[in-house]
PDB file with SEQRES, HELIX, SHEET and CRYST1 records, atoms N, CA, C and O in Angstrom:
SEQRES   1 A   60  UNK UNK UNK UNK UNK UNK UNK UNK UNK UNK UNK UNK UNK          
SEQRES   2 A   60  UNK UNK UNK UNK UNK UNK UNK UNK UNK UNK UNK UNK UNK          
SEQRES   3 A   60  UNK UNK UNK UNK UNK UNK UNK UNK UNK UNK UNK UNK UNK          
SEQRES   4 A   60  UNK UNK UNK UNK UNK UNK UNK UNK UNK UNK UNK UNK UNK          
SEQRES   5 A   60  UNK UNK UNK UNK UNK UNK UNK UNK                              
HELIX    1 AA1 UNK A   16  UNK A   19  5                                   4    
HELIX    2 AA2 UNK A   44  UNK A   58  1                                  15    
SHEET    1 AA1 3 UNK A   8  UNK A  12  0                                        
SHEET    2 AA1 3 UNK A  26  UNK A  30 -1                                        
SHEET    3 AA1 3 UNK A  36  UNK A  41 -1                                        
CRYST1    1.000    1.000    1.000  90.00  90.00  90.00 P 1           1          
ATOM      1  N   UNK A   1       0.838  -1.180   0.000  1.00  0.00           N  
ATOM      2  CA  UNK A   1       0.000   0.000   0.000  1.00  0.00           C  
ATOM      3  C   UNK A   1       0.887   1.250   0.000  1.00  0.00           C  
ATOM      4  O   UNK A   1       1.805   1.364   0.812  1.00  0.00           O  
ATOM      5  N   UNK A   2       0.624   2.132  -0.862  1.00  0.00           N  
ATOM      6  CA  UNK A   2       1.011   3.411  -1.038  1.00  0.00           C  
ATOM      7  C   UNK A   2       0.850   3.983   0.577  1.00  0.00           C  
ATOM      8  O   UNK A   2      -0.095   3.781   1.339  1.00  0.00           O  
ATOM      9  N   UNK A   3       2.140   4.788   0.834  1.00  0.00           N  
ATOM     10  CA  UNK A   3       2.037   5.543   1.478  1.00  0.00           C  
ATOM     11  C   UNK A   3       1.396   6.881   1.520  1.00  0.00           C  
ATOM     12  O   UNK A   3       0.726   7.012   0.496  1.00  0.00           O  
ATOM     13  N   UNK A   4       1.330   7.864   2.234  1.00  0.00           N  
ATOM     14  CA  UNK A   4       0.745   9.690   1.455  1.00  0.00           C  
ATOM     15  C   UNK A   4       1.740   9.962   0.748  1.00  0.00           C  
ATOM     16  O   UNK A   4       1.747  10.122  -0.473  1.00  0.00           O  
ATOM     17  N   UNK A   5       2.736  10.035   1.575  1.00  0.00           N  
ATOM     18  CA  UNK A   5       3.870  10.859   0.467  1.00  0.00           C  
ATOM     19  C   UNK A   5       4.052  10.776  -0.809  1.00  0.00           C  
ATOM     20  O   UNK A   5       4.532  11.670  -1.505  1.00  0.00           O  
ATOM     21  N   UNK A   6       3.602   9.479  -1.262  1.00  0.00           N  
ATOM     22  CA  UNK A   6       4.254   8.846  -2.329  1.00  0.00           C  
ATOM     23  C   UNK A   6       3.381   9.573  -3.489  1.00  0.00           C  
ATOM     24  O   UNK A   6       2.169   9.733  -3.350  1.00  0.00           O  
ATOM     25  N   UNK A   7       4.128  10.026  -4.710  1.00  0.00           N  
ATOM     26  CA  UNK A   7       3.887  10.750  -5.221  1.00  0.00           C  
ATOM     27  C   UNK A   7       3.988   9.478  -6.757  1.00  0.00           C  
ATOM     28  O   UNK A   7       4.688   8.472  -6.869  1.00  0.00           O  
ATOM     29  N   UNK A   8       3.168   9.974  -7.547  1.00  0.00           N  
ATOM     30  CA  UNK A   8       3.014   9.472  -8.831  1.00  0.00           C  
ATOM     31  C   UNK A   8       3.255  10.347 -10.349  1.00  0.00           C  
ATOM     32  O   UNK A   8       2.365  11.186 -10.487  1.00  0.00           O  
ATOM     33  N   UNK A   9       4.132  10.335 -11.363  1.00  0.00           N  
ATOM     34  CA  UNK A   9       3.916  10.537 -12.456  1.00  0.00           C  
ATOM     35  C   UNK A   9       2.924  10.416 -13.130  1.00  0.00           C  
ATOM     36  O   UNK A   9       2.462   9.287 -13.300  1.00  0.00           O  
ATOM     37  N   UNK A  10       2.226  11.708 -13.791  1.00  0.00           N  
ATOM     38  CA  UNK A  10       1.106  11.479 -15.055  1.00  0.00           C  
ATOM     39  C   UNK A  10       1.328  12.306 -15.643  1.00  0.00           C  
ATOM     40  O   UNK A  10       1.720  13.401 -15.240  1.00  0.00           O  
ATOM     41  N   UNK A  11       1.015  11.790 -17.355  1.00  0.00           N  
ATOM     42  CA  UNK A  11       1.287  12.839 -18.505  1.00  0.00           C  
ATOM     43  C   UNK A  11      -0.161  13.483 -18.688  1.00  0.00           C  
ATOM     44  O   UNK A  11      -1.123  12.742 -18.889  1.00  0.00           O  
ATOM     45  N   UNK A  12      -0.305  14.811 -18.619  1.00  0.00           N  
ATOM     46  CA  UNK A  12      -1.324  15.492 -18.763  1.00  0.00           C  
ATOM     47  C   UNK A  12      -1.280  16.095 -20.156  1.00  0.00           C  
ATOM     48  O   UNK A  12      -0.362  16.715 -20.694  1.00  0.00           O  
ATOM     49  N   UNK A  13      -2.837  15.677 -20.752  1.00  0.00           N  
ATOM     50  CA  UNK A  13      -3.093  16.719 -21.957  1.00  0.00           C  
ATOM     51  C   UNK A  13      -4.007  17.720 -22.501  1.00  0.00           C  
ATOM     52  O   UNK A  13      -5.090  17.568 -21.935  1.00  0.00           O  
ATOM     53  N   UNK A  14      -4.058  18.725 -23.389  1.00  0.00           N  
ATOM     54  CA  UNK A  14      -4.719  19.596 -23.075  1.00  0.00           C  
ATOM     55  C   UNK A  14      -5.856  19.688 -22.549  1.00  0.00           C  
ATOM     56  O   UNK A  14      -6.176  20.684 -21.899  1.00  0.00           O  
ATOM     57  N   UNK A  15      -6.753  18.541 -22.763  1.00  0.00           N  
ATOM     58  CA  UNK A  15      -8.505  18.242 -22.494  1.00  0.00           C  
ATOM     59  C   UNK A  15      -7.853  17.999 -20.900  1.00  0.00           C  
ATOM     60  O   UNK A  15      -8.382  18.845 -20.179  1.00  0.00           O  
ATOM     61  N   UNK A  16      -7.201  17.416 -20.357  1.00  0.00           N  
ATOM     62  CA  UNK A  16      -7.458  17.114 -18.962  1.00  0.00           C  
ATOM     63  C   UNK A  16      -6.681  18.129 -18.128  1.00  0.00           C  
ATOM     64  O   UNK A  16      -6.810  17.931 -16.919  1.00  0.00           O  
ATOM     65  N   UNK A  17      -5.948  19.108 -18.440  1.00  0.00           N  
ATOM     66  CA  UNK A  17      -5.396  20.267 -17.464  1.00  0.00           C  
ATOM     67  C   UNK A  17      -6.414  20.708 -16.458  1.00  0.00           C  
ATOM     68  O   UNK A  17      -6.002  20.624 -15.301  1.00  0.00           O  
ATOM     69  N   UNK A  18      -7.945  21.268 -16.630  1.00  0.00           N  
ATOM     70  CA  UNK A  18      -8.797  21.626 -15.762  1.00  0.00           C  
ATOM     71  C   UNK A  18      -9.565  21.118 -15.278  1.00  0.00           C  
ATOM     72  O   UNK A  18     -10.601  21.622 -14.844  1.00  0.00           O  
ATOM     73  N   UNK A  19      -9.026  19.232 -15.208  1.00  0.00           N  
ATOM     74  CA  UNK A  19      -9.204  18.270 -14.154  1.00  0.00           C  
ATOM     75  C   UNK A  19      -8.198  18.265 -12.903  1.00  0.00           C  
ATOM     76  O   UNK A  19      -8.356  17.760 -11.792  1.00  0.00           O  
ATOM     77  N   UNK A  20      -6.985  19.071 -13.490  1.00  0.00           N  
ATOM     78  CA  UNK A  20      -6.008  19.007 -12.390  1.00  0.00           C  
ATOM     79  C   UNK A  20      -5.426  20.334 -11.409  1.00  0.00           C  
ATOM     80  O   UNK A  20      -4.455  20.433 -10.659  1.00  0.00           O  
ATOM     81  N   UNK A  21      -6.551  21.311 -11.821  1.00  0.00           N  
ATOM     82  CA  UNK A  21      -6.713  22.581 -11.636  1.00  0.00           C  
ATOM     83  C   UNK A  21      -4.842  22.868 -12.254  1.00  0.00           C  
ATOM     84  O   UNK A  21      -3.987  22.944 -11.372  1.00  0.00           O  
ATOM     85  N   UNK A  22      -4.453  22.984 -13.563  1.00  0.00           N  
ATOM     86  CA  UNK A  22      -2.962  23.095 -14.318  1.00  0.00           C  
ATOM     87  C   UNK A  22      -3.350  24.410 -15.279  1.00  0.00           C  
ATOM     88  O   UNK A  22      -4.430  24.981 -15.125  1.00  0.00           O  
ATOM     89  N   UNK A  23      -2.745  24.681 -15.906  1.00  0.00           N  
ATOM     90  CA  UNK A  23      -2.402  25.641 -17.000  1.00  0.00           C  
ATOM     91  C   UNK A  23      -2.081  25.091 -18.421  1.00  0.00           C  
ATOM     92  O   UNK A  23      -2.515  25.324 -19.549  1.00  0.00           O  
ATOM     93  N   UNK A  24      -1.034  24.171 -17.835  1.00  0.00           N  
ATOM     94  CA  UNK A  24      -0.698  23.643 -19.247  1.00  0.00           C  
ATOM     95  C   UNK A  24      -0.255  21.717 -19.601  1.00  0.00           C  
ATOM     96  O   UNK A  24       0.241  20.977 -18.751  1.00  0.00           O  
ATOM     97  N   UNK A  25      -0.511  21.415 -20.641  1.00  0.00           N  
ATOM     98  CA  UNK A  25       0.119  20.231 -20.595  1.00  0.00           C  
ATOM     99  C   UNK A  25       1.525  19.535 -20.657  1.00  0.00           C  
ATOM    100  O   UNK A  25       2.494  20.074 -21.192  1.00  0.00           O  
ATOM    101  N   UNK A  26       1.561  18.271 -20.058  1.00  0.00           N  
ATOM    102  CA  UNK A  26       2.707  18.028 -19.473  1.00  0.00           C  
ATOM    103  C   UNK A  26       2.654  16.826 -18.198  1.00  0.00           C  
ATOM    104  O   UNK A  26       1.652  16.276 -17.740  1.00  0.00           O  
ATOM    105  N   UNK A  27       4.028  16.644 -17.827  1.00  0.00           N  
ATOM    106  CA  UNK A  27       4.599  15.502 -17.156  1.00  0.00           C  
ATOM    107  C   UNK A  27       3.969  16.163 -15.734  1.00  0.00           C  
ATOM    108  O   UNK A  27       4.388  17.304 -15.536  1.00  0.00           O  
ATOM    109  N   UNK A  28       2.894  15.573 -14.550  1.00  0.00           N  
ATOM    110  CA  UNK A  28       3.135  16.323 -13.325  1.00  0.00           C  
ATOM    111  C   UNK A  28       3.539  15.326 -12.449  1.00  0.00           C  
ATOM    112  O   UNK A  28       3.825  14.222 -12.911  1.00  0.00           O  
ATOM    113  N   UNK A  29       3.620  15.578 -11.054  1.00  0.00           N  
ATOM    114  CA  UNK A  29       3.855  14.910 -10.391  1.00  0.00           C  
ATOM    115  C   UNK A  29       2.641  15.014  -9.129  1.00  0.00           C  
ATOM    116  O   UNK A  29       2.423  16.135  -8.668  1.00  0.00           O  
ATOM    117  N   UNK A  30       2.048  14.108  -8.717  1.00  0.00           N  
ATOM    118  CA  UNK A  30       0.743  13.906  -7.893  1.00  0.00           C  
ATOM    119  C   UNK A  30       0.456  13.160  -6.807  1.00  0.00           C  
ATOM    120  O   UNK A  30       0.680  11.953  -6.899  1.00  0.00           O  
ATOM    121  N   UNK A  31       0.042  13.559  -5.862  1.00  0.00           N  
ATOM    122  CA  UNK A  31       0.113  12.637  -4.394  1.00  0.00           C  
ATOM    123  C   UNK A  31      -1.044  11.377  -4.926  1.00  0.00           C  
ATOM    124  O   UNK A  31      -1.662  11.023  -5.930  1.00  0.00           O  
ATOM    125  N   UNK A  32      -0.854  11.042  -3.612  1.00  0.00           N  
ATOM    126  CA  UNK A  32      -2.200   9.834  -3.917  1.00  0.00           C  
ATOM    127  C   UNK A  32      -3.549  10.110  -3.516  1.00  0.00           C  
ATOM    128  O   UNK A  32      -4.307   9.173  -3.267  1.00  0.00           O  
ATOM    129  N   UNK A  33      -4.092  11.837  -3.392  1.00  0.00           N  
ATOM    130  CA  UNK A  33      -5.192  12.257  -3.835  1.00  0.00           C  
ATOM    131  C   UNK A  33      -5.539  12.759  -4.630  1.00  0.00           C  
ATOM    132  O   UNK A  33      -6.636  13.252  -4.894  1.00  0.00           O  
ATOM    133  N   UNK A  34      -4.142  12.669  -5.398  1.00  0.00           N  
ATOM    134  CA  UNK A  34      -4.530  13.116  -7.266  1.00  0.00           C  
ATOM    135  C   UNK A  34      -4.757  14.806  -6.880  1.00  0.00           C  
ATOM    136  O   UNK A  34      -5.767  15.454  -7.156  1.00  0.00           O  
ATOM    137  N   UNK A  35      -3.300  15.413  -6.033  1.00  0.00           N  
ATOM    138  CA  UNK A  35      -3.277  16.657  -5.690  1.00  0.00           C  
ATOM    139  C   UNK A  35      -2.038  17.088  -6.663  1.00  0.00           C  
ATOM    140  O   UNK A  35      -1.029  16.537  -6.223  1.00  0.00           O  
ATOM    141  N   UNK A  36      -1.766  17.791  -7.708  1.00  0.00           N  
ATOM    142  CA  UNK A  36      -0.476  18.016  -8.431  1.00  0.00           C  
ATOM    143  C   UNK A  36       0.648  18.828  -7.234  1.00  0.00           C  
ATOM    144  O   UNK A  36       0.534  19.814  -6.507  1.00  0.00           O  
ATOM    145  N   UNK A  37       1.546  18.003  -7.449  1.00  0.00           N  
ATOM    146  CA  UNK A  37       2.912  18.780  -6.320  1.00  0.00           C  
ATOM    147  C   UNK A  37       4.165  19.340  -7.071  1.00  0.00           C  
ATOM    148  O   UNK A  37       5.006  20.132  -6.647  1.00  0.00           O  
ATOM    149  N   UNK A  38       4.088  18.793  -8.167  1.00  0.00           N  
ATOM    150  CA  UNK A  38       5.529  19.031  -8.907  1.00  0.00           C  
ATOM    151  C   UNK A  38       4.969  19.030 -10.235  1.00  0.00           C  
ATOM    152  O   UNK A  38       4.033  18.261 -10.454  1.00  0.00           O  
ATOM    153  N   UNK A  39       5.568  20.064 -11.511  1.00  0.00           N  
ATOM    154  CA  UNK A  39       5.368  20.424 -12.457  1.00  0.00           C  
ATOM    155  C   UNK A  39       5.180  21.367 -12.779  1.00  0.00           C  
ATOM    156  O   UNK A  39       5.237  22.235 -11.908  1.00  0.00           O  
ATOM    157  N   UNK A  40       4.738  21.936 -14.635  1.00  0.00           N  
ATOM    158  CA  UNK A  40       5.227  20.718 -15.235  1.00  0.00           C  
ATOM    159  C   UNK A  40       6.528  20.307 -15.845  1.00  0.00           C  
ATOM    160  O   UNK A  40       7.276  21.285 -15.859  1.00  0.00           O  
ATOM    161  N   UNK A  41       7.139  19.159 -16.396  1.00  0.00           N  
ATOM    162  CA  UNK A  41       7.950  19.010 -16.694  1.00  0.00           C  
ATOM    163  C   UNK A  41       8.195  18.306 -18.890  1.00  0.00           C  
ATOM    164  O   UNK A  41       7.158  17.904 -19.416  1.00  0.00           O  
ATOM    165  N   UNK A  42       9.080  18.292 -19.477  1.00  0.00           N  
ATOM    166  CA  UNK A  42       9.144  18.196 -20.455  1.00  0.00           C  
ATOM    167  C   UNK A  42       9.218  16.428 -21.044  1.00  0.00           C  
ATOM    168  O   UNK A  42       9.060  16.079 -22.214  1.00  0.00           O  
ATOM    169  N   UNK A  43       9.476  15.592 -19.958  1.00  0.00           N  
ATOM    170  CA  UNK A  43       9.375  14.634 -20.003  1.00  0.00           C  
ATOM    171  C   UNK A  43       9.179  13.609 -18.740  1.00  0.00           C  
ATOM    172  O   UNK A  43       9.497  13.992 -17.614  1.00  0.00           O  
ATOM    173  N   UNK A  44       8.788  12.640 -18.898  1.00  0.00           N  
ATOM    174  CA  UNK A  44       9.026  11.574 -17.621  1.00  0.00           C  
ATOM    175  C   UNK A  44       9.925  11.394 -16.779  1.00  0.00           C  
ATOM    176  O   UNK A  44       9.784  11.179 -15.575  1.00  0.00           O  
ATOM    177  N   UNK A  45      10.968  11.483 -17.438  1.00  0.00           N  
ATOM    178  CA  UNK A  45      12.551  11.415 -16.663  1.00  0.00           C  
ATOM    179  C   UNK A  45      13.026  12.602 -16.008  1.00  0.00           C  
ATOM    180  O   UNK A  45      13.866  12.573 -15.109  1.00  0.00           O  
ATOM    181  N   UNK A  46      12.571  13.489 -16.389  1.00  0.00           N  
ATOM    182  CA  UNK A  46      12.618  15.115 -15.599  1.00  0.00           C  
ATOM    183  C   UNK A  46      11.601  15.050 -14.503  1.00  0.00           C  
ATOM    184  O   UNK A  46      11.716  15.439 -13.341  1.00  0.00           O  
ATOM    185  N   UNK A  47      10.613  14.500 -15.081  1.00  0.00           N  
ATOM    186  CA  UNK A  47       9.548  14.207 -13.933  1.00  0.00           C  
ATOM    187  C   UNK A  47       9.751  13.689 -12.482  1.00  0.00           C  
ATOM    188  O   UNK A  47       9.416  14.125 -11.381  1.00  0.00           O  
ATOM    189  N   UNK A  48      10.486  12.497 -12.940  1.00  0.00           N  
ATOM    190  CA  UNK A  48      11.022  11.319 -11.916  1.00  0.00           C  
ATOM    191  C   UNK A  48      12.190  11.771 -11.270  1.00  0.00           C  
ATOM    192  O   UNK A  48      12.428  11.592 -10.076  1.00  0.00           O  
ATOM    193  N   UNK A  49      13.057  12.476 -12.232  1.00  0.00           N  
ATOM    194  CA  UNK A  49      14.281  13.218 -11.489  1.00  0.00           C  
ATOM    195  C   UNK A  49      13.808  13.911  -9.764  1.00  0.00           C  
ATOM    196  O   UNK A  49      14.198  13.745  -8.608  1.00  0.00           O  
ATOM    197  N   UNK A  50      12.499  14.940 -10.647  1.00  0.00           N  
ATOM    198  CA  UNK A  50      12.281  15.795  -9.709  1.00  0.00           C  
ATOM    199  C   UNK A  50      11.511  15.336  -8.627  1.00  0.00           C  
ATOM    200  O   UNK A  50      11.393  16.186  -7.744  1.00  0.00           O  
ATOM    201  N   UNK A  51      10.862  14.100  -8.377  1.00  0.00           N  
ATOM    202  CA  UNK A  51      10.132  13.425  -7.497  1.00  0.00           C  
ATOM    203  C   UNK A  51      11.401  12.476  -6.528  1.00  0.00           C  
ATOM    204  O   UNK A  51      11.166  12.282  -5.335  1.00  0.00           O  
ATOM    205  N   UNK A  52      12.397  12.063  -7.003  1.00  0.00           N  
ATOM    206  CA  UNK A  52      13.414  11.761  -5.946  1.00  0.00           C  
ATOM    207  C   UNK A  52      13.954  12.196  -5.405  1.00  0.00           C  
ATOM    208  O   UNK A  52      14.377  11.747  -4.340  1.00  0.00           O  
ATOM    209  N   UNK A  53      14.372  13.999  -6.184  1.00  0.00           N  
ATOM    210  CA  UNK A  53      15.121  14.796  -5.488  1.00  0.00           C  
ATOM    211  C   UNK A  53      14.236  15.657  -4.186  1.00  0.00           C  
ATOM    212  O   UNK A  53      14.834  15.984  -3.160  1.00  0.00           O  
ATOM    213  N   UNK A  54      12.812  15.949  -4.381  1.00  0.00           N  
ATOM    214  CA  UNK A  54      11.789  15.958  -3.502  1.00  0.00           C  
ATOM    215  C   UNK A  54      12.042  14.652  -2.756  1.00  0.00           C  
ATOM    216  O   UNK A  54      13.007  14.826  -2.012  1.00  0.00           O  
ATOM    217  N   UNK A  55      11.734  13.861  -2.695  1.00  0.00           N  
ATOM    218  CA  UNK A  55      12.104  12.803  -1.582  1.00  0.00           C  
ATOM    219  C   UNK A  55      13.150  13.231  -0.479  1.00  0.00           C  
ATOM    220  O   UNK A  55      12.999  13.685   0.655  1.00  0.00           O  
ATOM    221  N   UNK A  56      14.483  12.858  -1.371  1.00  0.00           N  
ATOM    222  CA  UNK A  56      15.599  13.274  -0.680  1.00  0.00           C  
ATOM    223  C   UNK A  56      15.664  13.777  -0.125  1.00  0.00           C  
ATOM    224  O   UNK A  56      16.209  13.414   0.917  1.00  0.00           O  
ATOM    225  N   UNK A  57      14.992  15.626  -0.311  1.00  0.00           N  
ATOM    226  CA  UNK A  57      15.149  16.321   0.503  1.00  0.00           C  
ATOM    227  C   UNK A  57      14.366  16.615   1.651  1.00  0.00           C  
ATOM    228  O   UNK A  57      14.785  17.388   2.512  1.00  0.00           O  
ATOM    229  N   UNK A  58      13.092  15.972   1.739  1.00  0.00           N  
ATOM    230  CA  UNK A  58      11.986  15.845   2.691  1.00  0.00           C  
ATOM    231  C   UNK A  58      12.349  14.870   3.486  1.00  0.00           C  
ATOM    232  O   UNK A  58      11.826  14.957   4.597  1.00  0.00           O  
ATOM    233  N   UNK A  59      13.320  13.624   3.281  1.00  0.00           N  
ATOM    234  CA  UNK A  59      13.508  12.577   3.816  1.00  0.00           C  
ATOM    235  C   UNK A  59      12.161  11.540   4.182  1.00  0.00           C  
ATOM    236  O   UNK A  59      11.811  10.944   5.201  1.00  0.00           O  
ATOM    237  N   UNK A  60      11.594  11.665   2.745  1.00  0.00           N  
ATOM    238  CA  UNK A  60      10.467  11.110   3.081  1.00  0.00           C  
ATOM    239  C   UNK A  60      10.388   9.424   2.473  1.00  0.00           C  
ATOM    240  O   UNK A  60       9.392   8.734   2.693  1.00  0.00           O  
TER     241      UNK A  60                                                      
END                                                                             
C-alpha cells in the first residue's frame, strides 16, 4: 500500500489540465489524492528526477 507521500507521475493533456486545476500540458507529479505537487515538466525522466530529489530532501 502506497504511502501519502508517495507521489506518482502522469502525462497530462490539453482536455485534462482543468481536471487538475494546471495551465498547461505536461509531465506532473501527484500525491495519492490526485493533488499536483511538482510540475510541469518536459518529459518523464525530468519528472522522476524531480520526485526523488523531492524525496531526498523531505527525507520522506
Amino acid at each position: 500500500m502506497a504511502s501519502p507521500k508517495d507521489l506518482s507521475a502522469i502525462d497530462l493533456h490539453s482536455e485534462d489540465v482543468g481536471d487538475y486545476n494546471v495551465t498547461e500540458p505536461g509531465w506532473y507529479a501527484v500525491n495519492d489524492a490526485g493533488k499536483v505537487v511538482l510540475g510541469p515538466f518536459t518529459s518523464l525522466a525530468e519528472c522522476e528526477r524531480a520526485m526523488r530529489d523531492r524525496k531526498r530532501m523531505t527525507g520522506a
